[in-house]
C-alpha positions as semicolon CSV with decimal commas, in nm:
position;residue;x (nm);y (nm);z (nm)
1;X;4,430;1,357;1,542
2;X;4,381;1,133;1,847
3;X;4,038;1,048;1,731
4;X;4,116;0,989;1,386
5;X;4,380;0,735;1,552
6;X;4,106;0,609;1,811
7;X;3,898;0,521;1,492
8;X;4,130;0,355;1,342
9;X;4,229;0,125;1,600
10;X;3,860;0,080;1,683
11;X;3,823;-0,056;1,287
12;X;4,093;-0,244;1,272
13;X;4,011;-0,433;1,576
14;X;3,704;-0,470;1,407
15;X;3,798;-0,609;1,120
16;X;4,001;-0,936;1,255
17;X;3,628;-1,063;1,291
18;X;3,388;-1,192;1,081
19;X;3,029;-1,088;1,163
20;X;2,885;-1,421;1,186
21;X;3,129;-1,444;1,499
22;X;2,999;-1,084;1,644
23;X;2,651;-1,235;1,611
24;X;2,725;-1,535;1,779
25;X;2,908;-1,371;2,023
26;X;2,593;-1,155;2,106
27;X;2,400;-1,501;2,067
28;X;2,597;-1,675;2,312
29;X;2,611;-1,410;2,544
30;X;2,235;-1,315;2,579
31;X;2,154;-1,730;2,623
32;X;2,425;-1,749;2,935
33;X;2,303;-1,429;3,048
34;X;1,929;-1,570;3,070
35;X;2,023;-1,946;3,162
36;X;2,110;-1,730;3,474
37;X;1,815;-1,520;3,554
38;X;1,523;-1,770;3,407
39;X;1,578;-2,130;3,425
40;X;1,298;-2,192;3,174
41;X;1,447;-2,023;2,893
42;X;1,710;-2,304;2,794
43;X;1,451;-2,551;2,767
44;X;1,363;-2,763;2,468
45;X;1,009;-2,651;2,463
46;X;1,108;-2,289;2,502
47;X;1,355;-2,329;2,211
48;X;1,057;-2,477;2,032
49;X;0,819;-2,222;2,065
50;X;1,102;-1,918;1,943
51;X;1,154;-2,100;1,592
52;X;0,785;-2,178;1,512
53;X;0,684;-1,812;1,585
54;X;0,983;-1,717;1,428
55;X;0,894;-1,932;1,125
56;X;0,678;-1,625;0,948
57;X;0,954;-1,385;0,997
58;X;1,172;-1,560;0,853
59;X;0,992;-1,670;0,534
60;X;0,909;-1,279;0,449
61;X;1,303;-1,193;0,566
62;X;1,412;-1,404;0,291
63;X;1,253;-1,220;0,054
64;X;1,336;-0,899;0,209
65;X;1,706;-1,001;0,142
66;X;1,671;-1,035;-0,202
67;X;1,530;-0,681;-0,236
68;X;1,757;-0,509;-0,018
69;X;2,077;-0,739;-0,216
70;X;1,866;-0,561;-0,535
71;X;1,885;-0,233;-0,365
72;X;1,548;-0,171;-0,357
73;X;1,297;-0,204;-0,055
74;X;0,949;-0,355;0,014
75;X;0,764;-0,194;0,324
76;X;0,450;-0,374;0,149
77;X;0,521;-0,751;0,346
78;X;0,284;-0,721;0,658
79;X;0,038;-0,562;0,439
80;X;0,064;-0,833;0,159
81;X;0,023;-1,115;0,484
82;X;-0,286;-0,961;0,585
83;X;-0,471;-0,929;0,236
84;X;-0,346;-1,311;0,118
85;X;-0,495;-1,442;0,463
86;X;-0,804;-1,249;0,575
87;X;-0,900;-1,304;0,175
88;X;-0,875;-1,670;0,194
89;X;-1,025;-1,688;0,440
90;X;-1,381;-1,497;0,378
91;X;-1,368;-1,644;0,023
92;X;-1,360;-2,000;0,206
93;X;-1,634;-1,886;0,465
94;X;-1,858;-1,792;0,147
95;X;-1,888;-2,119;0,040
96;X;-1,530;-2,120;-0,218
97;X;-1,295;-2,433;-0,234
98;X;-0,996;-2,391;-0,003
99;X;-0,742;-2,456;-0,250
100;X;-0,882;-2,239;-0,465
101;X;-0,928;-1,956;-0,220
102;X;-0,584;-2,023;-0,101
103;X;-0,457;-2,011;-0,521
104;X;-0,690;-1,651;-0,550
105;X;-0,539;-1,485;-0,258
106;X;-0,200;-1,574;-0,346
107;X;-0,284;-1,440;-0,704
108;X;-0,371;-1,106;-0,484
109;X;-0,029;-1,088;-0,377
110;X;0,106;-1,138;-0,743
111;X;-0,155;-0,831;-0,777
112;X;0,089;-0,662;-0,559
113;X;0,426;-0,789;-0,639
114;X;0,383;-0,626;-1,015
115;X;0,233;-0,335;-0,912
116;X;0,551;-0,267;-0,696
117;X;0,782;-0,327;-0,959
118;X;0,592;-0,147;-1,218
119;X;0,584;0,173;-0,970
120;X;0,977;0,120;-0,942
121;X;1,109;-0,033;-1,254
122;X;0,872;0,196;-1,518
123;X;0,780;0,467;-1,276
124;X;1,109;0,518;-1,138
125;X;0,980;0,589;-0,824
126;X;1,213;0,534;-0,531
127;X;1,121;0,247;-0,380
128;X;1,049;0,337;-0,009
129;X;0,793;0,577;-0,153
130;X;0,602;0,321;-0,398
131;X;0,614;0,051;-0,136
132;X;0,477;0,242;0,139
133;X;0,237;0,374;-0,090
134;X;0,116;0,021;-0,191
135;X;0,126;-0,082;0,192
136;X;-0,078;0,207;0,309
137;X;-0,347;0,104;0,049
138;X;-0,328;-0,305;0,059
139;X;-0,357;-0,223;0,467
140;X;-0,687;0,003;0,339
141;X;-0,870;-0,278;0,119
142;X;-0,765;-0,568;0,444
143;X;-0,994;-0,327;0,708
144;X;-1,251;-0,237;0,414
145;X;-1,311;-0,610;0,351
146;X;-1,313;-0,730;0,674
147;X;-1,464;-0,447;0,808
148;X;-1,175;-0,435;1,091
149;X;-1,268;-0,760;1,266
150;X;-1,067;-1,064;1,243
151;X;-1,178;-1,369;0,982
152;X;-1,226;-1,728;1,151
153;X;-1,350;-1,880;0,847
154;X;-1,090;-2,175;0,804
155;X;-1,142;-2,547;0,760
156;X;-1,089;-2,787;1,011
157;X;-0,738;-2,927;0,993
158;X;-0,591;-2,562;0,896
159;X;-0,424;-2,512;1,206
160;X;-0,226;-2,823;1,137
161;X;-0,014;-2,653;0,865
162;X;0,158;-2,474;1,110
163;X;0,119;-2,675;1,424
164;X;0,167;-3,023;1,296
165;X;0,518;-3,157;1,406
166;X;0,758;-3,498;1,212
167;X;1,026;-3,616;1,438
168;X;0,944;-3,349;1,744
169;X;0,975;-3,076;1,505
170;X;0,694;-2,819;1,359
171;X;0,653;-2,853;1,014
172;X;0,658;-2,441;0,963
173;X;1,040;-2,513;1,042
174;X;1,064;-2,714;0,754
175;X;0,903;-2,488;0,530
176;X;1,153;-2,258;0,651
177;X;1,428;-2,450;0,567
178;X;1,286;-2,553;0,258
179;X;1,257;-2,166;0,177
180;X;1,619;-2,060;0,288
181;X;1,736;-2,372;0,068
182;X;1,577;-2,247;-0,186
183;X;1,675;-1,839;-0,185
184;X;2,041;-1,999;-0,077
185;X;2,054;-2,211;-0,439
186;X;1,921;-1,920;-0,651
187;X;2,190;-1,699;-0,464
188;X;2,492;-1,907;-0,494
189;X;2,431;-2,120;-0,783
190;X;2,226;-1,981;-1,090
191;X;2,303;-1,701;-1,304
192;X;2,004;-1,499;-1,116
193;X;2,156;-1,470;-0,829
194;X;2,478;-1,365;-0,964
195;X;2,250;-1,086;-1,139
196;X;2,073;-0,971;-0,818
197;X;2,432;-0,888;-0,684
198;X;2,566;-0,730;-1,007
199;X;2,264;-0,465;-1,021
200;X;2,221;-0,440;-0,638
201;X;2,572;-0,305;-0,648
202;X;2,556;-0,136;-0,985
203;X;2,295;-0,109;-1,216
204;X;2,481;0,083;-1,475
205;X;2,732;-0,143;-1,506
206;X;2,483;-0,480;-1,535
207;X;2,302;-0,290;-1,798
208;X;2,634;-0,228;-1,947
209;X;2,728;-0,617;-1,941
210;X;2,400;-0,724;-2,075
211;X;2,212;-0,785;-1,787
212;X;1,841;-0,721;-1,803
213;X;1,792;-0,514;-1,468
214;X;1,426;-0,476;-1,524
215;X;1,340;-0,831;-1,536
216;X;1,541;-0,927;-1,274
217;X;1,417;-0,645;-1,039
218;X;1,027;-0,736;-1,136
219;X;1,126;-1,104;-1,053
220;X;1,251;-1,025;-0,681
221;X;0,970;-0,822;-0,610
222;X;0,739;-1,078;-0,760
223;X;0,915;-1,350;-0,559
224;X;0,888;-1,115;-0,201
225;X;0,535;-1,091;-0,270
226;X;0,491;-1,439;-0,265
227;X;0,692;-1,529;0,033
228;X;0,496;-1,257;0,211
229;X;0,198;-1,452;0,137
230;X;0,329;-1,775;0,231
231;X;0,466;-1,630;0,507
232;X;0,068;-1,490;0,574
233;X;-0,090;-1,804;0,538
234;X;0,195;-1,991;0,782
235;X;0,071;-1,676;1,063
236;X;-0,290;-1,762;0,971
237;X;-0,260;-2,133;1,048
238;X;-0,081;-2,114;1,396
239;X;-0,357;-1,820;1,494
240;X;-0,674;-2,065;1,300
241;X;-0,774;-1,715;1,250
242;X;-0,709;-1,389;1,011
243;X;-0,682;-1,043;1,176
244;X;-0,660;-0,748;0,951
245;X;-0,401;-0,653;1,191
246;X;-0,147;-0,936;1,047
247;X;0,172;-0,811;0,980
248;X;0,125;-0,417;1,102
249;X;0,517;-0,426;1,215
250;X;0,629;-0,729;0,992
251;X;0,813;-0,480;0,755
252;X;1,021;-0,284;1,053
253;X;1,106;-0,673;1,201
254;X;1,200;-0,813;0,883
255;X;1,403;-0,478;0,776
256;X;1,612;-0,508;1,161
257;X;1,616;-0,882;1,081
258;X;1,814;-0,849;0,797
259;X;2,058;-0,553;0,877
260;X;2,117;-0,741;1,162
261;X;2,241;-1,051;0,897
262;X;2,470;-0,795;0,781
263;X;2,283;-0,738;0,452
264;X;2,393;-0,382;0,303
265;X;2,131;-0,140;0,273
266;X;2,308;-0,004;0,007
267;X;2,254;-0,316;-0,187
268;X;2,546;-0,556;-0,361
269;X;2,586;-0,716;-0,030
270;X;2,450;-0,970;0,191
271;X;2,348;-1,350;0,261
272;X;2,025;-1,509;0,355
273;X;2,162;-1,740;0,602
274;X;2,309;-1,450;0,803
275;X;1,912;-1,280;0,751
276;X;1,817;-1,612;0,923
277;X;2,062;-1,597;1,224
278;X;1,934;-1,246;1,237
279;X;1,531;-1,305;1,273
280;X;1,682;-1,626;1,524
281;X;1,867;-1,369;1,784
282;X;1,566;-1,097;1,744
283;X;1,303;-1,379;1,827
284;X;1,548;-1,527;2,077
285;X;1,632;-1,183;2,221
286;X;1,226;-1,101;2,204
287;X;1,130;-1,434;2,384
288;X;1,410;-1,362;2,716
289;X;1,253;-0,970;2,721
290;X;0,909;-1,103;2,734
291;X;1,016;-1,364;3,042
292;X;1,145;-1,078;3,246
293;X;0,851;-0,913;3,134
294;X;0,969;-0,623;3,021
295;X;0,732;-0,432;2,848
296;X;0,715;-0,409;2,449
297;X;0,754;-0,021;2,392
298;X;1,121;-0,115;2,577
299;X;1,188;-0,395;2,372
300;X;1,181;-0,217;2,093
301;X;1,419;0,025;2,187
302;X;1,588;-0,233;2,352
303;X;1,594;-0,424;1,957
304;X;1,731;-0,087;1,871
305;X;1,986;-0,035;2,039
306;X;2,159;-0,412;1,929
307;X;2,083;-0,308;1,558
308;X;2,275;0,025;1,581
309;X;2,552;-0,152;1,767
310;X;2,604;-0,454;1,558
311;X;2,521;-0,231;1,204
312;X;2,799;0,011;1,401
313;X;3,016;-0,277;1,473
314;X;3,013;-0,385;1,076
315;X;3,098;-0,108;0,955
316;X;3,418;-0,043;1,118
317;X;3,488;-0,372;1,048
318;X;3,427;-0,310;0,680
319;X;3,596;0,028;0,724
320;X;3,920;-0,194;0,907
321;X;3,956;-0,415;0,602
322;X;3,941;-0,107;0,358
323;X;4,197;0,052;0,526
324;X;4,402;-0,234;0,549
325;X;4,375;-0,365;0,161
326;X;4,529;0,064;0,021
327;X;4,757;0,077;0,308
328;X;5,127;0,091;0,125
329;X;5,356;-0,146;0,216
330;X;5,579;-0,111;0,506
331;X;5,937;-0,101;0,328
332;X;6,139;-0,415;0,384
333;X;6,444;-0,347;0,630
334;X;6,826;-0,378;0,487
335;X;7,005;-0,690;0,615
């Protein structure tokens, strides 16, 4: 009884909050805490170099979001990065027109982005399975083409995609912003979006009002695809080189990423711009571990940790405002 009771306080303390205030609070917290121990970390510079490596991250979380609004899932990102890059690359090292190797690898992850929703949408297969099944080969063909080693193969000038900066600022950041503009419009403004919701939360019940769930499930996973590979290319550029490693843990950082934003994994639910402050306080988070120098196998537990508590933390809060919308009315006192 007295836990049932704790719980319920515990939610609907939870609930007065929104969860863009818990992650700022968290935000806020960890950049005092570090302002204290490292005086380098609130630096311009430092600031600098967490949103440009952010910058790939973020592309493929956006397109993450829309899957996991869909309520499907794509483990296939990293592996999508590494074949659009490392491909471009050795085409363009054989004597091939940039542009055009650039156009053929992103038609590889096209390759990929229908094969995925044909293995969900006409196979029914869940989607965990079929992306992880597409991963583990696209991650097969990267090391058989490249033969494990990393591809250096770029034209002079690449590295500026990334690494070029208007106004003090890195151009990858505003290809991110152009990006989040973009996957904020379709979300909020166009019948799409309003779609992606409706079967994310139930398909039935789209099918029932007429909308086509197949096409609009093929579409997302098309349009992941493609930010993966933009998001491969962007990696590519601020490396000027192409391991077949790109991207090994891209999926699991992406995934936290967005949970972290507060997207449901249930699907229905969710908001890019929250997915962005979410890969922001991972990198942010990632960059103060690595000045203490605390090793990565701890950071990662460490990343953990904040997902379970902050996922934990939403939940109750969710639970909070359930409980508070179907509790009856307290009966008005006689005067």
């Amino acid at each position: 009884m007295n836990k049932a009771i704790g719980k319920n306080k515990i939610s609907a303390l939870a609930s007065r909050y929104p969860y863009e205030f818990v992650l700022f609070t968290i935000l806020i917290v960890w950049m005092i805490f570090m302002a204290f121990v490292n005086e380098n970390f609130m630096t311009f510079g430092n600031f600098i170099t967490v949103i440009t490596r952010m910058c790939e991250d973020g592309v493929v979380a956006a397109g993450m979001t829309l899957v996991i609004i869909l309520g499907g899932m794509d483990l296939s990102v990293g592996a999508v990065m590494a074949l659009v890059a490392t491909s471009a690359g050795l085409m363009y090292g054989s004597g091939m027109a940039f542009p055009l190797a650039v156009l053929i690898g992103c038609s590889f992850a096209l390759i990929v982005g229908l094969l995925n929703a044909f293995l969900v949408v006409n196979m029914k297969i869940q989607a965990m399975i079929a992306t992880l099944g597409t991963m583990t080969a696209v991650r097969s063909i990267v090391y058989g083409i490249t033969n494990g080693r990393p591809v250096a193969t770029f034209p002079d000038g690449f590295g500026e995609f990334a690494t070029a900066t208007f106004v003090g600022i890195p151009v990858s950041v505003y290809i991110l912003v152009a990006v989040y503009a973009l996957v904020t419009f379709i979300l909020s403004r166009t019948k799409i979006g309003r779609f992606i919701f409706a079967v994310g939360g139930n398909e039935k019940a789209a099918r029932v009002s007429g909308i086509n769930s197949r096409l609009i499930k093929r579409s997302v996973y098309i349009l992941c695809a493609m930010l993966s590979a933009l998001g491969g290319m962007m990696f590519a550029s601020r490396m000027i080189s192409a391991s077949p490693d790109i991207g090994l843990n891209t999926a699991f950082d992406v995934l936290t990423a967005v949970l972290l934003g507060g997207t449901s994994i249930l699907g229905g639910q969710g908001s890019v711009i929250r997915t962005l402050l979410g890969v922001f306080l991972m990198n942010l988070v990632i960059n103060g571990l690595n000045m203490l120098g605390v090793d990565s196998y701890w950071q990662t537990i460490f990343i953990g940790v904040v997902l379970i508590a902050v996922v934990g933390f939403d939940e109750r809060r969710k639970a909070g405002a359930i409980t508070k919308r179907h509790a009856p009315a307290s009966p008005k006192t006689a005067e």
